[in-house]
N, C-alpha and C positions, 0 to 999 in steps of 0.2 A: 504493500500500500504506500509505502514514503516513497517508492521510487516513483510512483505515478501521483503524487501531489509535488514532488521535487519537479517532477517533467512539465507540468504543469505551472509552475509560475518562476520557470527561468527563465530570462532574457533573452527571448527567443520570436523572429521577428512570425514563425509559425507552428505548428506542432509537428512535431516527426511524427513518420509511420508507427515506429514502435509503441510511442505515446498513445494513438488512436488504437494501436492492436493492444496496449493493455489496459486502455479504458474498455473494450471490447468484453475482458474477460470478469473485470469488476464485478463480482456477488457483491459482499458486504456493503452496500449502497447507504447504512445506517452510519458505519463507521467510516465509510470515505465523507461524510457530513459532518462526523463529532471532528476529523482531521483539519475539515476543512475548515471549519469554525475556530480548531485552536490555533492555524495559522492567519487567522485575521485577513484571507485573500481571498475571501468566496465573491468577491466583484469583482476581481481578476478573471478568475478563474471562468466565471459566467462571462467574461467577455473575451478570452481566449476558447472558448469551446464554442462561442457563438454564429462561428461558421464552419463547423463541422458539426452540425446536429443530425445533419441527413447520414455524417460516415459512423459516428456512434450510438448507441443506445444509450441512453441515460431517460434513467424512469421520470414520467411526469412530473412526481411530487420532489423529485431533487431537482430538474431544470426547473420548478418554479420556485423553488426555495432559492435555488442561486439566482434566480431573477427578479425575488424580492429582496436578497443583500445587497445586490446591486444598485433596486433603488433605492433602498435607507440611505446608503453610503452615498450616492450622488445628491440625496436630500438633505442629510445633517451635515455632508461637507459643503453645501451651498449655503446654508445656513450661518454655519460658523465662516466664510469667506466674508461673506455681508457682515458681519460683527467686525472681523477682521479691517476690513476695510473703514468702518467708520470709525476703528480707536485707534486706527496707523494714519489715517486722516489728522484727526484731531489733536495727536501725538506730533505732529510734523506742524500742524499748523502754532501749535503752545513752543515751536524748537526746541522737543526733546528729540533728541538725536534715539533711533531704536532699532533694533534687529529683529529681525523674524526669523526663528529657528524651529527644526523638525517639522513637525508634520505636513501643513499648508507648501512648503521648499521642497520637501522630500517627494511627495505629491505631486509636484509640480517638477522637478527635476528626475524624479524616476517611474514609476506605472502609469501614474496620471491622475488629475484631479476628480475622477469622479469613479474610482476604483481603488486610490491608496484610503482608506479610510485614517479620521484623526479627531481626539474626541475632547480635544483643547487646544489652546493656543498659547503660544509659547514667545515670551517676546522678552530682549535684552536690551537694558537700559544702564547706565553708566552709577554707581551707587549715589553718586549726589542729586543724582536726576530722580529717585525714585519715591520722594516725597511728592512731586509736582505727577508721576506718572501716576503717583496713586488717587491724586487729586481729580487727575483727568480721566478716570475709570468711573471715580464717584460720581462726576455728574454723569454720565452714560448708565448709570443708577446699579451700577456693580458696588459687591459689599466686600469685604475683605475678611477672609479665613484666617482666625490664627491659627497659627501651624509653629510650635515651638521646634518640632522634629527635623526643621529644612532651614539651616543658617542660608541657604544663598539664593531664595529666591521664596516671593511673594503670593499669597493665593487670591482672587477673586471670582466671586461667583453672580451671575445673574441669570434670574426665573425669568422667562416670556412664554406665555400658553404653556405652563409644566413642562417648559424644557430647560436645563440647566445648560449655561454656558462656560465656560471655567478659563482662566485665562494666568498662568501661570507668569510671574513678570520676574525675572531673575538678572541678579545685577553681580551674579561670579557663575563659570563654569568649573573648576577644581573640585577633582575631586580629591580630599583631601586624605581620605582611609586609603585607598589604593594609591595615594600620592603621583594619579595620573595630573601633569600642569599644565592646561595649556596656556600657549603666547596670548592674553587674552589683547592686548596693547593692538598684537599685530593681528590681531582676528578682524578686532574696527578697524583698522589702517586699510587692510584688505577687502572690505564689504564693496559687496555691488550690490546693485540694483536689477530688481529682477519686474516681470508685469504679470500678476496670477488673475486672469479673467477678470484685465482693467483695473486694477489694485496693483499699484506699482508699490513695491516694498524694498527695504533695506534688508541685504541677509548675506550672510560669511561667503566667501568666496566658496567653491562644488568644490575645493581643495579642501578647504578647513572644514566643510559641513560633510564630506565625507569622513572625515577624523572626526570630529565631535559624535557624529552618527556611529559612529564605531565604537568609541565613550560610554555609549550608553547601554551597550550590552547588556554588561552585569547587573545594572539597577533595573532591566527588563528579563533577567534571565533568560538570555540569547533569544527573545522572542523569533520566530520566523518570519516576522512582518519586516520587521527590521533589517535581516538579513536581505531579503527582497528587496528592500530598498537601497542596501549597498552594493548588491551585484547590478541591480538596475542602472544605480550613476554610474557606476564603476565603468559599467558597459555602453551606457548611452555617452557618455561624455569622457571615454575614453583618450581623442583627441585635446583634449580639454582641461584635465589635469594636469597637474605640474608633480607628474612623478617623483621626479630628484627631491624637488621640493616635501612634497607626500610622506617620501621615506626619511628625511632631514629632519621633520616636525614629529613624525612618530615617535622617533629615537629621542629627540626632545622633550616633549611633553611628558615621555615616561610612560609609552603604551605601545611599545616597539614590540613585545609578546602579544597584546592583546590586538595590535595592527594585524602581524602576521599569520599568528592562530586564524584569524575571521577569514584575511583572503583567501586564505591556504583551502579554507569549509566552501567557500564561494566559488573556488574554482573548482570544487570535488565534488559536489552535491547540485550546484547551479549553472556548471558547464561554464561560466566567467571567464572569457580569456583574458589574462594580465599578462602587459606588458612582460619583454625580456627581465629588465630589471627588478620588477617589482615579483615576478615569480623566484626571481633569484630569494629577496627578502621576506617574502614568506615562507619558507624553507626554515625548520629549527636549527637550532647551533647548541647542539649539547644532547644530555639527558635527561634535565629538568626541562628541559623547552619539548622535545618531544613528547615525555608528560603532558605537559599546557597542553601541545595541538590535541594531541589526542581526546583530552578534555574535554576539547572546545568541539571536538569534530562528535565529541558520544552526545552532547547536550544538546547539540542542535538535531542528530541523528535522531534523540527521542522525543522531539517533538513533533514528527513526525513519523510517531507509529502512536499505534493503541496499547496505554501500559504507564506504569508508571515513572515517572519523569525522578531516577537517581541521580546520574551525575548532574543535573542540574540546578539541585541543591548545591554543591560542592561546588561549581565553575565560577559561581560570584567571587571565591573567598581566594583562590588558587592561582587568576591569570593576573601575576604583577611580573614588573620586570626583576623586583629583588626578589628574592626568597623571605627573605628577612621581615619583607612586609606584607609579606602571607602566611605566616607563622603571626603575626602580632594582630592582625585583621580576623584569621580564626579565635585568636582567643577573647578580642575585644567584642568581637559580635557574639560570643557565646556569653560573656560573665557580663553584658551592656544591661544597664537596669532598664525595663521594660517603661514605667511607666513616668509622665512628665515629672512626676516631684520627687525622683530619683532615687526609687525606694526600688530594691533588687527584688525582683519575681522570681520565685524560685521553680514556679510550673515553666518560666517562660526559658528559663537555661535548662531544664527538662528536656523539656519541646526541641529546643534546641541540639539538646545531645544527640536527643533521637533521631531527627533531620540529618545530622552526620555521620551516626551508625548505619543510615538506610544508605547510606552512601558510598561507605564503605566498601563492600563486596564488586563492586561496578569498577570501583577506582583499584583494589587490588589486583585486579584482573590486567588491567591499564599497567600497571607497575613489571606485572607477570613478564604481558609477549613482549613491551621495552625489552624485557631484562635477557628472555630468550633471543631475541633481534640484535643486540648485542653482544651476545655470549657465541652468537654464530656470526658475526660480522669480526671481533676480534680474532675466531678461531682458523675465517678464512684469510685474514692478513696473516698469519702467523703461516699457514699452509703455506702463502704466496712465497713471503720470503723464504722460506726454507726452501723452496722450489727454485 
C-alpha cells in the first residue's frame, strides 16, 4: 500500500503504468482512505487520478470522498487567502515590514493552491514590530491566545460563521533544543516577493523556505504532507535554487543531518532527482549518520503503511548534528515538567518512558543491519588488501 500512495503524490508531471496496474489490484479500499487521510494529500491525489478514471477502478464512495477533500481544501484555502490578504494589506499599509511562511508559499511554490491544504497562517515580523502587528490583528477583530508553551511566536484567533481562523505571528525561527540557527538577518535581507491569487506577499527566498520547510520536520513528526512539499520545490524549482548556497546554510544553521537524512527519503520514496552535488551531500559520513538516515527513512516509511507509527516517536529526539544534543534533548523532554506552573507530572514522564520503550525494538533492529553492513564492508576491505 505505501508504495502506491508514494506513487501517487511524487512529483511526477503523470502517472506511470505501474502506478495504474497497482491501483488496479487495490482491495483494501478502507485502508488506502485511512492512508490517505494520514498523509494530508487526498486533493492531490483526487486531482492526479483525475484523468485516469476510465484506466482504473476506484469504487464510487472513494472517488467521491476524494472529491469532496478536494473541495474543502480548495474552500478553507480560499478562505484563509482572503484573510490573508486583508492583514498582509493592512500590515504593509501600518509599514510593518512581514513575511509569509509555510503553508499559503508552500502551496503556492509546490502542489498548488487549491490541493496543498493549510489550516493557518503563518507570518514573521521583526520583534519590535510585534506590539503594532498585534495591534493590527485586533482591529481585524482577532483575539490573542496565551500560549506560555511557545517563547517565539504569537497566537491569534478569529470566529466568522463557526469557522476559526488562526494566524500564528512569530518574530524568531530557532530552534533552540535541537540548536538548529538559522541566519534569520539574512532570511529578510533575502525575501522576495511572490503574487498568491492577486495577494502579493513578502516570503524567504524557495532557498531558505526550502531549509526552514525542512526545520520543521521534527515538530510535525516527518509528517508526509511536508515531505510532499519538499520534493515538490525541490523538483519544480530545481533550476532555481542556489544549491552551493542550500548546502552552505544547512551546514550553518546546524541541520546538515536533518538536510541530508530528508533529501536522501525524497529521493528514495518520491523519485526526486537532486542535483550532482546535493546527492553527493545527502549521502551519511559515519555510523551515527547512517543511524539518522535510516531513522528518518523508517519514520516516514510508517506513515505510510497501516500500523503503528514507532520510530516516529524517536526521530524528533535523534536527528541533530551533535550527539551531545540528542542525548540532553532525550533527557530534557523526558524529566520537562508537564504543566504551566512547573510542577513535575509524574504520569507524564511515565507516558513518556513508555513512548521510548515502544521505540525501542524498531531502532535496535536499525542498530543491528548498521552493525552487520559494516562488519561485512570492513571484512571485504581486509579481503581486498590481502588480495
Amino acid at each position: 500500500m505505501n508504495d502506491v500512495i508514494a506513487s501517487l503524490i511524487r512529483p511526477a508531471a503523470s502517472l506511470s503504468p505501474d502506478t495504474v496496474t497497482s491501483l488496479a489490484r487495490v482491495q483494501d479500499w478502507r485502508g488506502f482512505c485511512d492512508l490517505v487521510s494520514r498523509t494530508e494529500c487526498a486533493a492531490l491525489i483526487h486531482e492526479r487520478l483525475r484523468n485516469y478514471i476510465h484506466d482504473v477502478h476506484i469504487p464510487q464512495e472513494v472517488s467521491d470522498w476524494l472529491h469532496e477533500q478536494h473541495d474543502l481544501t480548495s474552500k478553507s484555502n480560499g478562505r484563509l487567502l482572503d484573510e490573508l490578504g486583508r492583514v498582509t494589506t493592512l500590515l504593509s499599509v501600518m509599514g510593518i515590514p512581514t513575511l509569509v511562511l509555510k503553508g499559503p508559499v508552500l502551496a503556492f511554490l509546490g502542489t498548488g493552491l487549491q490541493v496543498r491544504p493549510f489550516h493557518d497562517l503563518d507570518l514573521l515580523v521583526r520583534p519590535h514590530d510585534l506590539s503594532s502587528t498585534s495591534s493590527a490583528l485586533r482591529s481585524l477583530g482577532f483575539v490573542e491566545l496565551r500560549n506560555r508553551n511557545h517563547d517565539y511566536h504569537c497566537l491569534f484567533i478569529k470566529m466568522v460563521d463557526h469557522l476559526a481562523t488562526v494566524i500564528e505571528v512569530h518574530f524568531d525561527i530557532v530552534d533552540r533544543e535541537r540548536r538548529y540557527v538559522p541566519d534569520l538577518p539574512g532570511v529578510w535581507d533575502r525575501a522576495t516577493i511572490i503574487d498568491i491569487l492577486g495577494h502579493p506577499v513578502y516570503t524567504p527566498s524557495v532557498t531558505d523556505h526550502l531549509l526552514l520547510t525542512i526545520m520543521q520536520l521534527p515538530h510535525h513528526h516527518w509528517a508526509p504532507r511536508l515531505l510532499v512539499d519538499i520534493g515538490h520545490v525541490a523538483a519544480r524549482w530545481r533550476e532555481t535554487i542556489e544549491w552551493t548556497e542550500f548546502i552552505r546554510r544547512a551546514r550553518a544553521w546546524g541541520i546538515r543531518v536533518l538536510t541530508g537524512s530528508t533529501l536522501r527519503a525524497a529521493e528514495s520514496l518520491l523519485h526526486v532527482a537532486l542535483p550532482p552535488i546535493v546527492a553527493r551531500f545527502a549521502e551519511p559520513e559515519g555510523y551515527i549518520q547512517k543511524l539518522q538516515w535510516r531513522l528518518v527513512d523508517g519514520a516516514l516509511s510508517e506513515q505510510l503503511r497501516l500500523g503503528p507509527a514507532r520510530l516516529n516517536r524517536a526521530a524528533p529526539f535523534l536527528v541533530a548534528d551533535r550527539p551531545s544534543v540528542m542525548f540532553s534533548l532525550v533527557i530534557r523532554r523526558t524529566l520537562r515538567p508537564k504543566d504551566r506552573a512547573g510542577r513535575q507530572s509524574f504520569s507524564a514522564i511515565v507516558r513518556r518512558l513508555w513512548t521510548g520503550a515502544m521505540s525501542l525494538p524498531p531502532l535496535l533492529s536499525i542498530f543491528s543491519r548498521i552493525g552487520r553492513a559494516e562488519t561485512q564492508r570492513k571484512s571485504a576491505r581486509r579481503i581486498g588488501e590481502i588480495h
